[in-house]
C-alpha positions as CSV (number, residue, x, y, z in Angstrom):
1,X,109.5,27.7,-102.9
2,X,106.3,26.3,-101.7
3,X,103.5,29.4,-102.4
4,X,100.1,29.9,-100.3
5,X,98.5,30.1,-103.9
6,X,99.9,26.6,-104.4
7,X,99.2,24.7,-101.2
8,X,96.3,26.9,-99.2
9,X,93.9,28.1,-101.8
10,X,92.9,24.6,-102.9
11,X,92.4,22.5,-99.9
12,X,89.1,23.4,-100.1
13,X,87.8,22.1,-103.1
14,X,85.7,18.7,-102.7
15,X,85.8,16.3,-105.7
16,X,83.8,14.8,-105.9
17,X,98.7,3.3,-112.9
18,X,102.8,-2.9,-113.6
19,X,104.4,-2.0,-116.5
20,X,106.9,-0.3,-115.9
21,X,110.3,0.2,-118.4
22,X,113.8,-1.2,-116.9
23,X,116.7,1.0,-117.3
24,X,117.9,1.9,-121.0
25,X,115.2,-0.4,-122.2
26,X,112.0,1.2,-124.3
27,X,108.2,1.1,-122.4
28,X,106.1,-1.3,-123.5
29,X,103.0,-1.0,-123.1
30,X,100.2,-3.8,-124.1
31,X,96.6,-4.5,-124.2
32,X,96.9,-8.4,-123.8
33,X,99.1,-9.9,-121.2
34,X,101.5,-12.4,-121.9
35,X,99.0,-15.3,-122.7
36,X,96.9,-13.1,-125.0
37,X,94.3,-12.1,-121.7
38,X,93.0,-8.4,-121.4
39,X,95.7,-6.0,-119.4
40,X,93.8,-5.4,-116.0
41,X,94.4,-2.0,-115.7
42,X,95.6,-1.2,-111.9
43,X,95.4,3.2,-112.1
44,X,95.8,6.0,-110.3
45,X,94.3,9.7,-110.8
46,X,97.9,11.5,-110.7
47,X,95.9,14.5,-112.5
48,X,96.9,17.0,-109.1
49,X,100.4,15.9,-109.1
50,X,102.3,18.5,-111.1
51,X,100.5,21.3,-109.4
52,X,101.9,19.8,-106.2
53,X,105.5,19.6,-107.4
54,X,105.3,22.8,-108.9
55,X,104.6,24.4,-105.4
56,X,107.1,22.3,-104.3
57,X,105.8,19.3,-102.8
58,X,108.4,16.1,-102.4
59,X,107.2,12.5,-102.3
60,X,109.5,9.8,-99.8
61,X,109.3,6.2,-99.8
62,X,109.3,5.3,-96.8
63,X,110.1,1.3,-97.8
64,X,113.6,2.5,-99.2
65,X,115.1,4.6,-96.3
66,X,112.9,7.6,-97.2
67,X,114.3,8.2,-99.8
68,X,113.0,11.3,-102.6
69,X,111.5,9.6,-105.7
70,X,108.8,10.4,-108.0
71,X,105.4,9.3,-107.2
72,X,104.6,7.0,-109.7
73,X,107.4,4.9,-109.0
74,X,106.8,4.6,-105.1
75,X,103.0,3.8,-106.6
76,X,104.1,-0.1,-107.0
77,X,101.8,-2.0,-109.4
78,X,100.5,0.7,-111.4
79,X,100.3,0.3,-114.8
80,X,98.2,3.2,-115.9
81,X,97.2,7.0,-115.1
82,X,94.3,8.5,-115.2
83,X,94.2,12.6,-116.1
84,X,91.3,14.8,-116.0
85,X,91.1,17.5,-118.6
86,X,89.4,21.0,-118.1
87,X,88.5,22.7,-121.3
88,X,89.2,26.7,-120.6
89,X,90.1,26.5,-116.8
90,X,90.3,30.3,-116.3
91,X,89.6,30.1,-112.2
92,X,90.8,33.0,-110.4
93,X,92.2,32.8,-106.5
94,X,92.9,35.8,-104.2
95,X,96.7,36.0,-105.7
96,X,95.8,35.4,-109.4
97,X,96.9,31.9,-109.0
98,X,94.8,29.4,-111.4
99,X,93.5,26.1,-111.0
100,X,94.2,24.6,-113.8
101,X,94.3,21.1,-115.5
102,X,94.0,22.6,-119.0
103,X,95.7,21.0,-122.2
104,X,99.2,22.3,-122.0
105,X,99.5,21.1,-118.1
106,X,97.6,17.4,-119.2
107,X,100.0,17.0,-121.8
108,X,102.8,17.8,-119.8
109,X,102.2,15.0,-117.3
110,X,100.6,12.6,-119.9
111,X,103.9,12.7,-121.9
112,X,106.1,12.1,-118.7
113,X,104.0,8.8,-117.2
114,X,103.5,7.7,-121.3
115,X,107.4,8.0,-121.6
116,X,107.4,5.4,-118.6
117,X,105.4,2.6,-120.2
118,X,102.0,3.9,-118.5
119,X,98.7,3.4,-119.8
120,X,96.8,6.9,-120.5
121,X,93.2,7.4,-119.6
122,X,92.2,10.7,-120.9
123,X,89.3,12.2,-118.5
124,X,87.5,14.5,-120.4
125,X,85.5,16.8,-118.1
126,X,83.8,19.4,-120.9
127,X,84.2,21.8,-118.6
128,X,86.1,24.7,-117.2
129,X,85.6,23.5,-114.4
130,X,85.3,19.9,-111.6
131,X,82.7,17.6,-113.9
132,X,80.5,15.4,-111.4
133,X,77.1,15.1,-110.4
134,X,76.8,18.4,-108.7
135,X,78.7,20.1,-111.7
136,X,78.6,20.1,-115.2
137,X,78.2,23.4,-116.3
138,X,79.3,24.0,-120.2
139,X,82.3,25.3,-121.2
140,X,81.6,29.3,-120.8
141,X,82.6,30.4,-124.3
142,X,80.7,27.5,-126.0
143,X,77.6,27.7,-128.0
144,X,74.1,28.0,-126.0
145,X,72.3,25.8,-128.4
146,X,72.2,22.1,-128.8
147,X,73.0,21.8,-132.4
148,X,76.0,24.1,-132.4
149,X,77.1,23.1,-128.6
150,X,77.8,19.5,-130.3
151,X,79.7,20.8,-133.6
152,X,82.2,22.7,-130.8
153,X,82.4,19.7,-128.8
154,X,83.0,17.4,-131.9
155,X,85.5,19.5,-132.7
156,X,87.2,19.8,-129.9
157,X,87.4,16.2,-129.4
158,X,89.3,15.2,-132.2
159,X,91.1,18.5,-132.3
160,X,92.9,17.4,-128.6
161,X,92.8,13.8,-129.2
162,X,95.3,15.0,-132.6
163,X,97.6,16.9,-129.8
164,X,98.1,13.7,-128.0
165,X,99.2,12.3,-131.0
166,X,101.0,14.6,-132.3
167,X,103.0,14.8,-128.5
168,X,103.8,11.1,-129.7
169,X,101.3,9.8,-126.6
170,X,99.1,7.2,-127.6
171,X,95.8,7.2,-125.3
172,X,94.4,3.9,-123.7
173,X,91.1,4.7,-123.0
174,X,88.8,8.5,-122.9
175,X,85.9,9.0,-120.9
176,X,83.4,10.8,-122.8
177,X,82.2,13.2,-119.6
178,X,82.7,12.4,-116.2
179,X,80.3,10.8,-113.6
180,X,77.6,12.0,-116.0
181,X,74.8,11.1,-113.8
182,X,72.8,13.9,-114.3
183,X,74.1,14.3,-117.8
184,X,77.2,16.6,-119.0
185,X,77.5,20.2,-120.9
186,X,75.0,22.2,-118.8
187,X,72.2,24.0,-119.1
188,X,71.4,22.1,-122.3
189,X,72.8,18.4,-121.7
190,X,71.4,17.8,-118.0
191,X,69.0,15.0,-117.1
192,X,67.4,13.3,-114.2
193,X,66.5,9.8,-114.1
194,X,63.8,10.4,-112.1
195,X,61.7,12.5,-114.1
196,X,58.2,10.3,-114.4
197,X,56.6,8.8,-116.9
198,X,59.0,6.8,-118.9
199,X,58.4,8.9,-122.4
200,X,58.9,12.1,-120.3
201,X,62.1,11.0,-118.9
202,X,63.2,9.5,-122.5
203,X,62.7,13.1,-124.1
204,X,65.0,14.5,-121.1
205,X,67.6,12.2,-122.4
206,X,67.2,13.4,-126.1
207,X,69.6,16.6,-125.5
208,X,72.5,14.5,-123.6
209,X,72.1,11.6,-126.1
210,X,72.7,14.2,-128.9
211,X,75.8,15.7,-127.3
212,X,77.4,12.5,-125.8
213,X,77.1,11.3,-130.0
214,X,78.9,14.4,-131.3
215,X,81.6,13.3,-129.1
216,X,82.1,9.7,-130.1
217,X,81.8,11.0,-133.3
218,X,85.0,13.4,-132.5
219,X,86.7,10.1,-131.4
220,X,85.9,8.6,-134.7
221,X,87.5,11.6,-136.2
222,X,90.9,11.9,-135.0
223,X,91.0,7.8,-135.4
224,X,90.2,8.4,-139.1
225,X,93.2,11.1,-139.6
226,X,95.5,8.3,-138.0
227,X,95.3,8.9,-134.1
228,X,95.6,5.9,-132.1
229,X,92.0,4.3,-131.3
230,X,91.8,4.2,-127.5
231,X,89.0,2.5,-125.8
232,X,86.0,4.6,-125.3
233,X,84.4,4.9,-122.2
234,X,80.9,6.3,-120.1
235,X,81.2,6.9,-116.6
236,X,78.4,7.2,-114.0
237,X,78.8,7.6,-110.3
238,X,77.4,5.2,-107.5
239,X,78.2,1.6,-109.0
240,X,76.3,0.0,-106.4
241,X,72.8,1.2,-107.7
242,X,71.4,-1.0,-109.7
243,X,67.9,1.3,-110.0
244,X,70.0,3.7,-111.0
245,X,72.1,2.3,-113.6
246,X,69.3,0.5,-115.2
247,X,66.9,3.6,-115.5
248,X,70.0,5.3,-116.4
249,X,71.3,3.2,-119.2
250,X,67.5,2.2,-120.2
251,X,66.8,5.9,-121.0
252,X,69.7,6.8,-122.4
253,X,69.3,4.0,-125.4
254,X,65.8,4.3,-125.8
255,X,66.5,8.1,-127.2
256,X,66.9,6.1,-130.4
257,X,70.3,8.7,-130.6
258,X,73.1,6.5,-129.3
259,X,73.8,2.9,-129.4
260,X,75.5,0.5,-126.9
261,X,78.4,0.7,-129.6
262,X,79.0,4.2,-128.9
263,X,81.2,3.4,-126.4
264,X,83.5,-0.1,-125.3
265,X,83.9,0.3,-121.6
266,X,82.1,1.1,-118.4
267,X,83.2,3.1,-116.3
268,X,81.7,3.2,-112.5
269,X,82.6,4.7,-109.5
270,X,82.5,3.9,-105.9
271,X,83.1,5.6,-102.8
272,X,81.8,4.2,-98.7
273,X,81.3,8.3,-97.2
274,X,78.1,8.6,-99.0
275,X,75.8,6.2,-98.0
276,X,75.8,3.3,-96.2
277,X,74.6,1.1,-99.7
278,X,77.6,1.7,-101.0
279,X,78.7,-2.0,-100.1
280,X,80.2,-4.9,-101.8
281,X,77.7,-6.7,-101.9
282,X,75.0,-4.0,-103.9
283,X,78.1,-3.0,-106.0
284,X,78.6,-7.3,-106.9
285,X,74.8,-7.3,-107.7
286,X,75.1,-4.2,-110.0
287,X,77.9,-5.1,-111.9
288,X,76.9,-8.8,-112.9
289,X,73.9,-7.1,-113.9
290,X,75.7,-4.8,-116.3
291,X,77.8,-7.4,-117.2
292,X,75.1,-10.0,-118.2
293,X,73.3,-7.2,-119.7
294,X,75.5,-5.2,-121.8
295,X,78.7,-7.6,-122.4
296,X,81.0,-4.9,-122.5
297,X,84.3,-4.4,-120.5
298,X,83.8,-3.2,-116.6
299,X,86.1,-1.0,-114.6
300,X,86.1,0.3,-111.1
301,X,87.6,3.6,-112.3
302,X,86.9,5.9,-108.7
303,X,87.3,5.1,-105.1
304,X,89.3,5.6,-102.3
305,X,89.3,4.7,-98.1
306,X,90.2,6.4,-95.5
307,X,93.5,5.9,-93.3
308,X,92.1,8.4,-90.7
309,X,88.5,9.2,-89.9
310,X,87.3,10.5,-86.8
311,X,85.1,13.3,-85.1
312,X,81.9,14.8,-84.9
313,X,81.8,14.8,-88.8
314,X,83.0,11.5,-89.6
315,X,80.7,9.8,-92.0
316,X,79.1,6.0,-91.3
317,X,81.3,4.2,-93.9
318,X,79.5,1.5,-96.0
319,X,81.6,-1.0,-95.1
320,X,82.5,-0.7,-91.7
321,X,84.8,-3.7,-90.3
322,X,87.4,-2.7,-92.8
323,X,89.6,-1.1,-90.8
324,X,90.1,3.1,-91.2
325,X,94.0,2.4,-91.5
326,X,96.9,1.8,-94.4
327,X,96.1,-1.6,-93.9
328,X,92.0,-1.0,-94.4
329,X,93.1,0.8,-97.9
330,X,94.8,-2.1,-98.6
331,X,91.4,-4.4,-97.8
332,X,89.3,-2.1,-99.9
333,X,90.7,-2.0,-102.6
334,X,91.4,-5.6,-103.2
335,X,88.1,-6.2,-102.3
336,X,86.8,-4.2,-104.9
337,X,89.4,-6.4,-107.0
338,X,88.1,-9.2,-106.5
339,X,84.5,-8.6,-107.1
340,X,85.7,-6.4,-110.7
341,X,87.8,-9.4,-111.5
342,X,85.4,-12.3,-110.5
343,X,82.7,-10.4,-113.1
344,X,81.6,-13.2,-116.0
345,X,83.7,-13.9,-119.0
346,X,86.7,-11.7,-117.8
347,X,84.7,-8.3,-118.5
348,X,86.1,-6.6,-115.5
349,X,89.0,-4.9,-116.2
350,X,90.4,-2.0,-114.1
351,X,90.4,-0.2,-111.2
352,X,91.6,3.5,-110.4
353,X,91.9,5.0,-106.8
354,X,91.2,8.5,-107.6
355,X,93.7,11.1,-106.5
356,X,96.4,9.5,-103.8
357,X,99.1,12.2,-103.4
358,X,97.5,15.2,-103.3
359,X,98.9,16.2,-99.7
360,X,96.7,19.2,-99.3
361,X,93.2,17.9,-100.1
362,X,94.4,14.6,-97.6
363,X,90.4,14.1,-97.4
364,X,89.7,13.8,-101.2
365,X,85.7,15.3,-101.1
366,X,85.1,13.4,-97.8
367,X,84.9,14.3,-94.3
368,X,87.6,12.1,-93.5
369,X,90.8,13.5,-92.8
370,X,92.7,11.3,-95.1
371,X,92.3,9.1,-97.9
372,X,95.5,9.4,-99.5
373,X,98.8,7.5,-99.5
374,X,101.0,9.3,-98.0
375,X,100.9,11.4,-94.8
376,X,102.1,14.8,-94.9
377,X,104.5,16.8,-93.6
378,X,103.8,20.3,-93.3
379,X,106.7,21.3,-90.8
380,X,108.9,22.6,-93.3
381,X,106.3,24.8,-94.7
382,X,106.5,27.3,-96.6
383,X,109.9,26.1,-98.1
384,X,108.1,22.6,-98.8
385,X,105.7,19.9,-97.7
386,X,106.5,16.5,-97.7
387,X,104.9,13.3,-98.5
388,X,105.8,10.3,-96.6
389,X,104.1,7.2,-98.3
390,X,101.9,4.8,-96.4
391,X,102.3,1.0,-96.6
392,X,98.6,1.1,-98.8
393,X,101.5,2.7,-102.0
394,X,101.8,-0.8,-102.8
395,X,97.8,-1.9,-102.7
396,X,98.3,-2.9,-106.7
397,X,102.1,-4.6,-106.2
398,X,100.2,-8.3,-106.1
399,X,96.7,-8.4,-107.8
């Protein structure tokens, strides 16, 4: 039975993967292809999935007769998931129901797409709460000081990363905060890139540079008791600004806390409703910039397009002859494809379309009606809702 608390209380909320095992056979999952080249990771964030089924949400491909199947199986191409984690998500509705992407849920659905031959990516939010430019408040019954806040966040690290393992899940990659743009672990771990001059904005750094270390440091941890060693990564927001992403990174180093070995990949995102630079060409320009700079592995790990978008509050999207359409989906995302993929020395290496079957938040943070794959089908509500999947299911099935 489909509840209110399930489907209505969180349509609200703004927010801000093809290897796949054959019958009877065991997953395998790899970091080189075939010919010994880096996996391209082609992901989805399936983090709202469970929630959905659990309220009773079912998923139809519509390219086999409509037929009732799991999502990450009418998701063609995918070869890895991406799951956000909340640290004590205690959020309280009207009915009591909770919000909540705590451990016990992300395990659940890490251990079910693992078990299918799925790459993990572990997105730690250090949070109780949505971790993005606008929030990223501390967890509320962590430390209020710097030098303890870290211990409990060192901690907690390897203490989850262990709880993986010990679920027999072996993580691909963790993002050490996400979209940390104006820094993670609130009050005491927020910066601003624009604070003038340069020394002023370098001691702004010095708290985030401290925390972001402790984590690594937690990674290291659970590697030394015998966890797997995933891929480390740091994520920042707008991947088309190339001011920002230099001042950022620029600052962040010149703490003298952290080192460009603290972490192994980059992690960007991208999205066309919030400004009109958001285009291909600015997000080419910053890339190869990173690229050239840094030499460390790219990926494209948050986007999304609209299939409907119209109305006195539809945005200017940043590319706008893409269609708004399945089809325009489809464009997008290859195009974003092909710019990741045509970075030097083969350093881009993913992609991640953030959030595609979550049939009651269709507009994903925008003011778009949709950006999702599937359209849904509220007529049978409140027994169910139904998702119906778009031809833009199969955007990965080729590249």
């Amino acid at each position: 039975m489909l509840s209110k608390s399930s489907f209505g209380i969180v349509s609200f909320l703004f927010a801000l993967a093809a290897s796949r095992a054959l019958p009877g056979s065991s997953p395998i999952k790899r970091d080189v292809d075939d010919y010994g080249e880096p996996n391209f990771y082609k992901g989805f964030d399936l983090s709202s999935l469970k929630i959905q089924e659990d309220g009773g949400a079912i998923y139809k491909d519509t390219m086999r007769g409509n037929a009732t199947r799991p999502v990450e199986d009418i998701l063609e191409g995918m070869n890895t998931v991406r799951l956000r984690l909340w640290v004590n998500p205690e959020i309280p509705y009207d009915d009591g129901y909770y919000l909540s992407y705590d451990l016990k849920y992300v395990l659940a659905l890490a251990k079910r797409f693992n078990d299918k031959g799925h790459h993990i990516y572990l997105d730690y939010h250090f949070s109780d709460y949505w971790a993005d430019p606008q929030h990223n408040y501390a967890p509320v019954a962590w430390p209020k000081e710097v030098a303890p806040l870290a211990k409990r966040l060192r901690k907690y690290v390897f203490h989850t990363m262990q709880a993986f393992s010990d679920a027999g899940i072996d993580l691909s990659m963790v993002s050490l905060g996400n979209e940390i743009r104006h820094g993670m672990l609130w009050p005491l771990g927020q910066v601003d890139v624009d604070v003038e001059p340069r020394g002023a904005r370098i001691a702004n750094f010095s708290n985030l540079a401290t925390i972001y270390s402790a984590a690594r440091k937690g990674v290291d941890d659970a590697v030394a008791a015998g966890v797997h060693k995933p891929q480390v990564m740091i994520h920042i927001d707008n991947g088309w600004n190339i001011t920002l992403q230099e001042r950022w990174f620029n600052s962040f180093l010149a703490t003298g806390k952290v080192k460009t070995s603290d972490w192994d990949i980059f992690g960007f995102s991208m999205y066309p409703f919030y400004g009109t630079a958001a285009t291909f060409s600015n997000l080419r320009t910053t890339l190869n910039f990173i690229a050239n700079k840094y030499n460390k592995p790219i990926h494209l790990v948050e986007t999304d397009w609209p299939n409907k978008c119209s109305g006195p509050d539809a945005p200017e999207l940043s590319e706008p002859s893409i269609p708004v359409s399945a089809q325009g989906q489809i464009e997008w995302v290859h195009c974003i494809i092909k710019i990741v993929k045509g970075l030097p020395r083969g350093l881009g290496q993913g992609i991640n379309y953030w959030e595609p079957a979550w049939l009651n938040n269709t507009g994903l943070g925008g003011t778009c009606q949709s950006a999702i794959l599937f359209r849904a089908d509220w007529s049978e509500y409140p027994e169910r809702v139904t998702g119906y999947s778009l031809p833009s299911v199969d955007m990965f099935k080729d590249v």
